[in-house]
C-alpha positions in Angstrom: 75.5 92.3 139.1 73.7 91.4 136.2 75.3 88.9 133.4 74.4 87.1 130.3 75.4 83.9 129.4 76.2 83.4 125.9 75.6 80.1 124.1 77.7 81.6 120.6 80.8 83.1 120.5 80.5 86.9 120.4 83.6 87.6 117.9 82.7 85.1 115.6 79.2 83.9 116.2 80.2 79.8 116.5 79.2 77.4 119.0 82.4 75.7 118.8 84.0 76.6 121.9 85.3 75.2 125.3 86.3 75.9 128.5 89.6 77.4 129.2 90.1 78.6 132.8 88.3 79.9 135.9 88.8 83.8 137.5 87.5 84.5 140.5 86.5 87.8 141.9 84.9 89.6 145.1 83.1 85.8 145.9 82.0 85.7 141.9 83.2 83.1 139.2 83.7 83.5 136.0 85.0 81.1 133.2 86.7 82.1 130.0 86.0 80.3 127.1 88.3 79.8 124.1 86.9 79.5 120.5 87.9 78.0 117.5 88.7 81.9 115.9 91.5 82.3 118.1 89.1 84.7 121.2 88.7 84.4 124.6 85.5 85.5 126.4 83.7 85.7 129.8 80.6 83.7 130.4 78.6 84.7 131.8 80.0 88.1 131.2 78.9 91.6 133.1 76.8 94.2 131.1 78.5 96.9 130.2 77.2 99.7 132.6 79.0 97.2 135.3 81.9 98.1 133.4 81.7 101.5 132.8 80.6 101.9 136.6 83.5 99.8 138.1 85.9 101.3 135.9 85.2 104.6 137.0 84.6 104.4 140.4 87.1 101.0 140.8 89.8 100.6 138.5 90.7 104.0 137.9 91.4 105.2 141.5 93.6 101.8 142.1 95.4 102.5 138.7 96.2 106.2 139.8 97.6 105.1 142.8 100.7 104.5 140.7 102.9 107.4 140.3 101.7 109.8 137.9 105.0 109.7 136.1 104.7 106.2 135.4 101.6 106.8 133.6 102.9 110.0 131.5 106.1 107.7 130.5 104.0 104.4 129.3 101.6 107.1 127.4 104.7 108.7 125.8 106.3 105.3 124.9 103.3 104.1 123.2 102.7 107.5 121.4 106.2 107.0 119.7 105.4 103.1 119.5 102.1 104.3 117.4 103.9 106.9 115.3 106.3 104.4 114.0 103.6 101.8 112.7 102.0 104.7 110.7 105.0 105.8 109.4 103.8 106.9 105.5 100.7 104.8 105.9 98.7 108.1 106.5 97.2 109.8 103.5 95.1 112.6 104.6 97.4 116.0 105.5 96.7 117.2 109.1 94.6 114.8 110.2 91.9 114.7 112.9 92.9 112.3 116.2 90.6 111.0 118.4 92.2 108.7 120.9 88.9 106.7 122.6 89.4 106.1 126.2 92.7 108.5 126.0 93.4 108.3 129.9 95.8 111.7 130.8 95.5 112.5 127.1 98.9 112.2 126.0 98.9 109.7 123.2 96.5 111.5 121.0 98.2 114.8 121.7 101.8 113.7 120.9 100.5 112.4 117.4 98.0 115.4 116.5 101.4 117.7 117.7 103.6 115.3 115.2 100.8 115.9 112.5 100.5 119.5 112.4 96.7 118.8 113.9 94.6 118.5 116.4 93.8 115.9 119.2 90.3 114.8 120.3 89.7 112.7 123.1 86.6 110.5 125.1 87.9 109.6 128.6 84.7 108.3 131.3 87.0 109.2 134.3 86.3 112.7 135.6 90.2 113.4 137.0 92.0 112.0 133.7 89.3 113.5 131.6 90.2 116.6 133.1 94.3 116.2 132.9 93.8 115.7 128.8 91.5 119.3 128.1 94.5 120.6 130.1 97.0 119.7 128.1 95.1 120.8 124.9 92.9 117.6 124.0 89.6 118.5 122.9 87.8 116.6 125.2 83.9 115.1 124.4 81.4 113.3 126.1 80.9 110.8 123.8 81.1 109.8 119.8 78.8 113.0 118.1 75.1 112.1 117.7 74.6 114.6 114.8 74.7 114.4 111.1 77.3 112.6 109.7 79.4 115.2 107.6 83.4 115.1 107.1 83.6 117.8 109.7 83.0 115.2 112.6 84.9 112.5 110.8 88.3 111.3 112.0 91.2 110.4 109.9 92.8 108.7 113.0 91.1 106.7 115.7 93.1 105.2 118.6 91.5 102.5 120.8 94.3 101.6 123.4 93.2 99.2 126.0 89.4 99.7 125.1 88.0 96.9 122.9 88.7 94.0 125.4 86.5 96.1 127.9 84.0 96.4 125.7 80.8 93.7 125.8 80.2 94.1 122.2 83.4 94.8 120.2 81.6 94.5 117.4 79.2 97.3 117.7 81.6 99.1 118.8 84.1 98.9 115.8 80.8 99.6 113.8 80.7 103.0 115.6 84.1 103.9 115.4 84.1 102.8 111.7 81.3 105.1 110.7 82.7 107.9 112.5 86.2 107.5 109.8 87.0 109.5 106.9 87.8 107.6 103.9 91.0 106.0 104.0 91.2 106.9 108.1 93.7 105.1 110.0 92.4 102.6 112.9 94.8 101.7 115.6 94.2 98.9 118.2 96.0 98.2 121.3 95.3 95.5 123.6 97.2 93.1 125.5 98.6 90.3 124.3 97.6 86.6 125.6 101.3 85.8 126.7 100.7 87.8 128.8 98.9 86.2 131.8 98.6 88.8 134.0 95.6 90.3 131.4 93.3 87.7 132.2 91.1 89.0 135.0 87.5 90.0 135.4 88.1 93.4 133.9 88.4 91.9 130.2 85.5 90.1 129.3 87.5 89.1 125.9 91.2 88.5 125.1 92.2 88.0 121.5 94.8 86.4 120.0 96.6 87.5 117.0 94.7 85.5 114.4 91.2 86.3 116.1 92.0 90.6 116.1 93.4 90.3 112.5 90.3 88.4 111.3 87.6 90.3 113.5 89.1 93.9 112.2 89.3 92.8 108.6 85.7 91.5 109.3 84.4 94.7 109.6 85.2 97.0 106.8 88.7 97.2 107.1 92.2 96.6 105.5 94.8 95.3 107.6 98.4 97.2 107.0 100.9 96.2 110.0 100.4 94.3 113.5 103.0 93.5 115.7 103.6 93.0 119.6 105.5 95.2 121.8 106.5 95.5 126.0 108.9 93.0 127.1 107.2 90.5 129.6 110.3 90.9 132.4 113.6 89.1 131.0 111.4 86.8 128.7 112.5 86.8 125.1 110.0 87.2 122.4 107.4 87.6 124.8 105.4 90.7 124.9 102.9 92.4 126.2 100.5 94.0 123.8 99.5 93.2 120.7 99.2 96.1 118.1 96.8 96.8 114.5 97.2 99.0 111.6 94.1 99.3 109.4 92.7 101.3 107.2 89.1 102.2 106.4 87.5 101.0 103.0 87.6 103.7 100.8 85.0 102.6 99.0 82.8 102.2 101.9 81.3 105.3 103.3 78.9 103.1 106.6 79.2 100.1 107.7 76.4 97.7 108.6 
């Protein structure tokens, strides 16, 4: 496994962070660190192809091993949970979907069908990937590497569970942002720090609300709604994910 240890904080840059807590896995340890901008990181942290590896030959056939019901009915729930935060927030008339890392596919479908439109999806694992094109997501390999033109530009992007797997969030929002219409809708889902049982080796960051507020509006966009949502058990006012509306810059066209 290869790692690198970071001596700033990845979100924010600043060397003013501390220790927070030890996770252990398969004989490894790893500490998270908690800055002064509200994040949580690994360090060292993984690269990224350990990532994308483990989660598609690792996570994915443990998570599957839960009935596939079970899946549908969270993707459903968060579908409707999604609509309802856009609610007349969305400007552009039958608007392209692409729902990043969009598992059986559902999510982006049930909003494209609610739109009049049509859903796009990236999924890395083969038997999920494969689930979504069935059910009418036009599925793709990866974000388009051709000329930038408003035919392969998305008026809404959904990252659910994806950024705190990602080893540099910030590139990554840089991709997804350049790959937005004007005035595109960016919706981020990711678990919430209440919720303990997130913090494991498959997120090398957690974010707290002030942190995901101030990194999205860091890079090129305007915040419109956040909000948290899943009831942790019986626990009252506790959830567990943490949810942001944005919108893209319209006066922006790429962001650097």
């Amino acid at each position: 496994m290869e790692v690198k240890t970071h001596n700033n904080c990845p979100l924010c840059g600043s060397d003013k962070y501390s220790f927070h807590r030890d996770i252990f896995w398969e004989g490894y340890e790893f500490s998270y660190m908690t800055c002064r901008c509200g994040g949580f990181f690994l360090n060292p942290m993984p690269n990224q192809e350990w990532y994308d590896e483990k989660y598609t030959n690792d996570f994915w056939p443990r998570k599957t091993r839960k009935p596939r019901w079970f899946q549908w009915k969270k993707q459903i729930q968060k579908a409707e949970h999604f609509i309802k935060m856009i609610g007349d927030t969305l400007i552009n008339d039958k608007p392209k979907v692409l729902d990043v890392g969009c598992s059986y596919g559902y999510v982006g479908r049930i909003l494209a069908m609610n739109y009049g439109s049509r859903a796009y999806g990236i999924e890395p694992s083969i038997r999920e990937r494969e689930w979504a094109r069935a059910i009418g997501v036009y599925m793709m390999k990866g974000f388009d590497t051709g000329e930038q033109t408003d035919k392969n530009l998305y008026d809404i992007v959904i990252i659910s569970h994806v950024l705190e797997n990602m080893v540099s969030p910030r590139e990554f929002l840089t991709q997804i942002y350049n790959k937005m219409s004007p005035n595109g809708i960016l919706i981020i889902d990711t678990p919430n720090i209440a919720h303990t049982k997130s913090w494991h080796i498959w997120h090398p960051y957690l974010f707290s609300r002030e942190c995901l507020l101030n990194l999205v509006g860091s890079m090129g966009f305007h915040i419109m709604k956040d909000g948290t949502w899943g009831k942790i058990g019986m626990i009252p006012y506790r959830h567990k994910y943490l949810t942001v509306l944005a919108v893209k810059d319209e006066d922006t066209d790429t962001y650097r």
